[in-house]
C-alpha positions in Angstrom: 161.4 198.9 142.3 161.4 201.1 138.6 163.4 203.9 139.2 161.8 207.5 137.5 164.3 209.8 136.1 162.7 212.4 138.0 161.2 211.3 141.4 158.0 211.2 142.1 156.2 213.8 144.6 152.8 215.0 145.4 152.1 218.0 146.8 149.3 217.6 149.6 147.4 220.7 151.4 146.5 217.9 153.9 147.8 214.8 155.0 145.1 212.9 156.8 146.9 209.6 158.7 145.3 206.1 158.3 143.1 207.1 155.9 141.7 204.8 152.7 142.5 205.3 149.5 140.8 205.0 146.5 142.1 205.6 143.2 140.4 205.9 139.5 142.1 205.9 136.6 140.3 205.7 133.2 140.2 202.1 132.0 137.7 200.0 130.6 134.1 201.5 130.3 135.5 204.5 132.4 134.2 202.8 135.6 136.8 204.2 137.9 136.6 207.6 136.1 132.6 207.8 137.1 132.3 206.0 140.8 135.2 208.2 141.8 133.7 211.6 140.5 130.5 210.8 141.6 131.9 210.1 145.0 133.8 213.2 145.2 130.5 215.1 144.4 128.4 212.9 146.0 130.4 213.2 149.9 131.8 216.6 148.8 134.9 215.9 148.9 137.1 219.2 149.3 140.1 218.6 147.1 143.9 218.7 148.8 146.0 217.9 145.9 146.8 217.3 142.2 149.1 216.1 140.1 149.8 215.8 136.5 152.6 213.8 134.0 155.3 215.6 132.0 155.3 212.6 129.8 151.0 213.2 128.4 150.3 216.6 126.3 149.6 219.3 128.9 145.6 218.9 129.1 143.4 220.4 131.7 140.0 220.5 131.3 137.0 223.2 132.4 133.6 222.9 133.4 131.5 224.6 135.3 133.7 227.7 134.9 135.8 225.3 137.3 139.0 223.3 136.5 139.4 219.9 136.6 142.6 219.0 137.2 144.3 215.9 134.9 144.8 213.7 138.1 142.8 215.5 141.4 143.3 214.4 145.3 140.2 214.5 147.5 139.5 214.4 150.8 136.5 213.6 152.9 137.0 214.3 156.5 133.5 212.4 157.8 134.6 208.8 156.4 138.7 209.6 156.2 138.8 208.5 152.6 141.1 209.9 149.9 140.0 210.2 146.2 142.0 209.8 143.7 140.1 211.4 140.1 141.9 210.9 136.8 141.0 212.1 133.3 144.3 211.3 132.2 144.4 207.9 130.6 147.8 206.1 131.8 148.8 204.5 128.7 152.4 204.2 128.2 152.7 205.5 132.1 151.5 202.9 133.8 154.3 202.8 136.6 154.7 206.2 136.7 150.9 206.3 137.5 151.5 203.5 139.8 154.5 204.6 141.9 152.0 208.6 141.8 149.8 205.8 143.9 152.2 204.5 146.0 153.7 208.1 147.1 150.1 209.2 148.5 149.6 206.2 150.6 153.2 206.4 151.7 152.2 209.9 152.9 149.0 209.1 154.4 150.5 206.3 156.2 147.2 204.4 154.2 145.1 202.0 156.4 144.1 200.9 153.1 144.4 201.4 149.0 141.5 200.5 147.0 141.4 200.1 143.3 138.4 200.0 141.1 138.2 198.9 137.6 135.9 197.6 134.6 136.5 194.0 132.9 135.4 193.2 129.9 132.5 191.0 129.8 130.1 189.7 126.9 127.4 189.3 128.7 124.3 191.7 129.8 124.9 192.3 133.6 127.5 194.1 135.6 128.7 191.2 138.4 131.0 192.1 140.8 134.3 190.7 141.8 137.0 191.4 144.4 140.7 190.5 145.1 142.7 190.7 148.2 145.3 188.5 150.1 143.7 189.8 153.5 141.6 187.3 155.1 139.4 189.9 157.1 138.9 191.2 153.7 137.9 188.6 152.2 135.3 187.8 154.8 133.6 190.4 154.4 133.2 190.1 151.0 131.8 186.6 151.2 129.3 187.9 153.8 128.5 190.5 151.1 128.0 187.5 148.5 130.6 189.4 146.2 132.8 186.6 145.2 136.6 186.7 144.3 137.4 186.9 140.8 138.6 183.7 140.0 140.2 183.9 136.3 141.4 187.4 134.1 144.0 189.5 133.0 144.4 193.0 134.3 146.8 195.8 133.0 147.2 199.1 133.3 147.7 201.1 137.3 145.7 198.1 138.7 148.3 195.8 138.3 151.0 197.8 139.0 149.6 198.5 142.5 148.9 194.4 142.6 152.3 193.7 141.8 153.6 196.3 144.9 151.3 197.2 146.7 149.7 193.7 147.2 149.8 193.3 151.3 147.6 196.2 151.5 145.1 196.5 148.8 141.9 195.2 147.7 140.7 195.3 144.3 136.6 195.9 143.1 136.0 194.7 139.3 132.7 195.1 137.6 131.9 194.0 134.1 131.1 196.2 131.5 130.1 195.4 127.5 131.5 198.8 126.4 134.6 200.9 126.0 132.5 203.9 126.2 131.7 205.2 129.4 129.5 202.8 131.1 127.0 204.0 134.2 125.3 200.7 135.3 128.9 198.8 135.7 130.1 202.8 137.8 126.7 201.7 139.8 127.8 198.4 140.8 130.8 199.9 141.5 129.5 202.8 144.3 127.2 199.7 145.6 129.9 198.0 146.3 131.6 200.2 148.1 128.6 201.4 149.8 128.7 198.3 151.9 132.0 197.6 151.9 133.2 201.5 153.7 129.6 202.0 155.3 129.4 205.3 153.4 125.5 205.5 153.4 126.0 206.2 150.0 122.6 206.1 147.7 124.1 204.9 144.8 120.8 204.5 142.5 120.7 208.2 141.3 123.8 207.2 140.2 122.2 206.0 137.3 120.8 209.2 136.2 123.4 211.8 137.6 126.4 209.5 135.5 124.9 209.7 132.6 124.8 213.8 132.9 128.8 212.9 134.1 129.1 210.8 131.4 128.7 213.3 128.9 130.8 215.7 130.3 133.9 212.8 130.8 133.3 211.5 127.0 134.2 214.8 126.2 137.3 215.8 128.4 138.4 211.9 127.7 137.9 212.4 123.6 140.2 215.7 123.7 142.9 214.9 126.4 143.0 211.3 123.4 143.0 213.7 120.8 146.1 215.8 122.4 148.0 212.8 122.7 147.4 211.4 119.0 148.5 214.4 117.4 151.7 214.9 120.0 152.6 211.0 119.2 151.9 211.6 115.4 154.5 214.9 116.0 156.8 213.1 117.6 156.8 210.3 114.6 156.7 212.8 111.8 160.6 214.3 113.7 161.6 210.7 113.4 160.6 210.1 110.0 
């Protein structure tokens, strides 16, 4: 295992035991960013934690007169499921992200750890796809006639957690055309999940309510990026 100069700890108000995890961070069309806000709204969620990485700019974002926090911790008591909400892309921090992961399910004592992400895709539809090495699991996705994804390439948290976390965690893909934030492929994404956790979830005003979200997260995404460039392009002009 990567060893962090500085440990990694989260700070939890509560720690609720066998509970499933999902986490979101940005990625491809911002899937994981969307389903997981619009679950934390959604099931309202009441939040028992954050976190945030010395190694990004400090960026925190406000709306609503409310802050949202870089990376948030949710917790909804009626299904025991953890949310994990980032606005803070994990380029360059990828294990550090990952091992952030791995600290709240050691806490939890996690029954589960999902991950959710968008794959690029050229065609017009958002398919579903799912990985695990459980066999229950994978049951119950055939029953759900979500197939496994048979052939990609995955970076970023994702495959971190698939590298070390792999005995224990199922994966949800979704295709998306766009690297902008994409609410159809978020959709197939809370569908998905609507079946899989028996949330009761109505995920089709997703549609509508993500593209109000979407608007808002385009925005935090595009400054938090900004903050970053110009720190990178500070830290290149001291080398130079």
């Amino acid at each position: 295992m990567r060893t962090l100069v500085s440990p990694v700890h989260v700070n939890l108000n509560k720690k609720p035991k066998n509970a499933r995890v999902i986490e979101g961070f940005p990625g491809f069309g911002l899937v994981a960013t969307i389903a997981t806000g619009f679950l934390i709204d959604h099931l309202k969620c009441e939040q028992i934690g954050k976190y945030h990485f010395e190694e990004t700019p400090a960026t925190i974002a406000i709306h609503g007169c409310k802050l949202v926090d870089p990376v948030g911790i949710f917790y909804c008591k009626e299904y025991n499921l953890v949310i994990i909400h980032s606005i803070t892309s994990p380029k360059h921090i990828e294990w550090h992200a990952t091992e952030m992961v791995e600290e709240i399910c050691k806490q939890l004592n996690a029954k589960e750890l999902i991950t959710i992400e968008g794959v690029g895709s050229s065609e017009a539809r958002s398919r579903a796809f799912f990985y695990s090495e459980n066999p229950a699991t994978k049951k119950k996705f055939s029953q759900m006639g979500i197939d496994c994804i048979g052939e990609g390439i995955i970076v970023g948290v994702t495959a971190g957690l698939l590298q070390k976390y792999p005995d224990n965690l199922t994966s949800i893909f979704t295709e998306t055309q766009s690297q902008m934030p994409d609410s159809k492929a978020a959709a197939k994404i809370i569908e998905v999940l609507d079946k899989y956790l028996e949330l009761d979830v109505d995920y089709k005003p997703l549609l509508k309510q993500a593209e109000l979200f979407e608007t808002k997260l385009k925005s935090m995404v595009a400054q938090a990026e900004h903050a970053q460039k110009e720190q990178e392009e500070k830290k290149m002009s001291y080398i130079s």
